[in-house]
N, C-alpha and C positions, 0 to 999 in steps of 0.2 A: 777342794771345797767339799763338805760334808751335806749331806743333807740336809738337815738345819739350818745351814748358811745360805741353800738357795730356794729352801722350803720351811721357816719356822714352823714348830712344832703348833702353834696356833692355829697356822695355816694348812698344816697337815691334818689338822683336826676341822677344819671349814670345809676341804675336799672331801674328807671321810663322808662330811652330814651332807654335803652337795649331792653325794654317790646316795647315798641312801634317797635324800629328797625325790629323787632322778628315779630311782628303780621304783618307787613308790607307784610307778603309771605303767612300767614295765616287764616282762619277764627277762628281759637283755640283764648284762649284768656289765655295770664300766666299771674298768679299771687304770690303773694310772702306776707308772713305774719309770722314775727316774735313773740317771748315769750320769756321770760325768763327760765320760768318752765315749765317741765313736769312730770309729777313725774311718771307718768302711760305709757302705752303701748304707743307709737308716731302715733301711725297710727288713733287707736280711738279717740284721740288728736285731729288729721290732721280731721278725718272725722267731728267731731263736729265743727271744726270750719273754713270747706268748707260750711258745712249745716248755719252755724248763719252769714256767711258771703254773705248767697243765690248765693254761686257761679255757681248753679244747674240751674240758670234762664235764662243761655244761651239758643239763640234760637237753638243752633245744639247740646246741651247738649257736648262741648267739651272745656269745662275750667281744667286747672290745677292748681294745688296749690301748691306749695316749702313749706313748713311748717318746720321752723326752731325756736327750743327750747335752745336757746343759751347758758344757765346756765347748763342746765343740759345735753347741748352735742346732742341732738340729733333733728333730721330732719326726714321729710316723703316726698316726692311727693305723688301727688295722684291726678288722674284725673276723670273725670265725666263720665256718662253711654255711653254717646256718642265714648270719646277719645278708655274706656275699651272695647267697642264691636268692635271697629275698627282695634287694636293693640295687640302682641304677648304678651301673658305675661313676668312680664318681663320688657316688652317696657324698661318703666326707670332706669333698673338698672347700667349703664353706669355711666347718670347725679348725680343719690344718688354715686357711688365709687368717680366720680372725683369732686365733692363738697365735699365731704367730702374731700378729700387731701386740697382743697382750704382751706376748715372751719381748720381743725387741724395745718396748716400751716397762722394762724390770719390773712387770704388777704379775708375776707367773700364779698365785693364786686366785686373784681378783679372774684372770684367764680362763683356769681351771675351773673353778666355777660356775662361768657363764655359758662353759662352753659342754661342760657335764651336765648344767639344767637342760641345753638346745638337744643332746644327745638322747636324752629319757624323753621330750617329745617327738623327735621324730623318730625313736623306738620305736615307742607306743604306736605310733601306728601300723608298726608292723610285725610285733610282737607285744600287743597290750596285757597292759598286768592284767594278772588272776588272787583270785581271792585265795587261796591256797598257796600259792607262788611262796619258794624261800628264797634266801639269799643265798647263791651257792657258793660265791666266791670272798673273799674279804673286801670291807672297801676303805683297808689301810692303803695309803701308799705305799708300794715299794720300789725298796732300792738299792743299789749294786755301783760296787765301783771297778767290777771286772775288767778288764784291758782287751778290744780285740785287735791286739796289736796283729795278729795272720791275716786282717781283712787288708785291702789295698787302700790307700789312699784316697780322699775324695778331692772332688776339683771344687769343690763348693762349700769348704771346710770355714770359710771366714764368714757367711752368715747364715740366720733360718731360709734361705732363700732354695734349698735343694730335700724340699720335705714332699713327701707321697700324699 
């Protein structure tokens, strides 16, 4: 499955302005990046590819990443050193419960949305916009259909039920 087919390009474009909407209150920056696959732990996933996507090059070190693995069910949030010294552990685990009801319920953008505007409020509070603030990062989607076939197998591979 191509992107298109589990993200319309309509819909790609409702996250993009969601993402924008969202930074409008903060200096955080979301981002969003789909696969197909993952065959291994989601988080280590997520981590590798917040690093090749240099999401770490914010000037406030406070980018997050939505990292969803659509074939095989599962997602990560994860955010950078900045967002993790600022916020409770934890923080995210609201956005991963109620995306996932969005994901399991096939509405992945209507998801995306709702859960990229909850993201840019509770930014803001901890990194509230500036009047000078730019955007440093894109807020296209992206997305990869890489293979990490060298990761090991998950036990939790049949639904969103094993997300960080």
């Amino acid at each position: 499955m191509a992107l298109a087919d589990f993200i319309p390009s309509e819909g790609q474009r409702r996250i993009a302005d969601a993402i924008t909407d969202a930074e409008r209150h903060t200096t955080g920056e979301i981002c969003v990046h789909v696969t197909p696959r993952c065959r291994g732990d989601v988080m280590k996933r997520a981590v590798k590819t917040f690093n090749r996507l240099h999401l770490y090059t914010t000037k406030r070190r406070n980018a997050v990443l939505i990292f969803i693995a659509y074939d095989d069910r599962k997602l990560a949030i994860l955010g950078d050193t900045g967002i993790n010294n600022a916020v409770p552990q934890g923080f995210w685990d609201g956005e991963v419960e109620e995306l996932t009801r969005y994901l399991k319920a096939g509405r992945p953008v209507d998801g995306l949305c709702a859960i990229i505007a909850r993201m840019g409020e509770r930014l803001s509070q901890y990194f509230p916009g500036e009047r000078d603030d730019e955007n440093e990062l894109s807020n296209e989607v992206t997305y990869d259909d890489l293979d990490d076939a060298d990761e090991t197998e998950d036990a939790h591979d049949e639904d969103y039920g094993n997300m960080e």
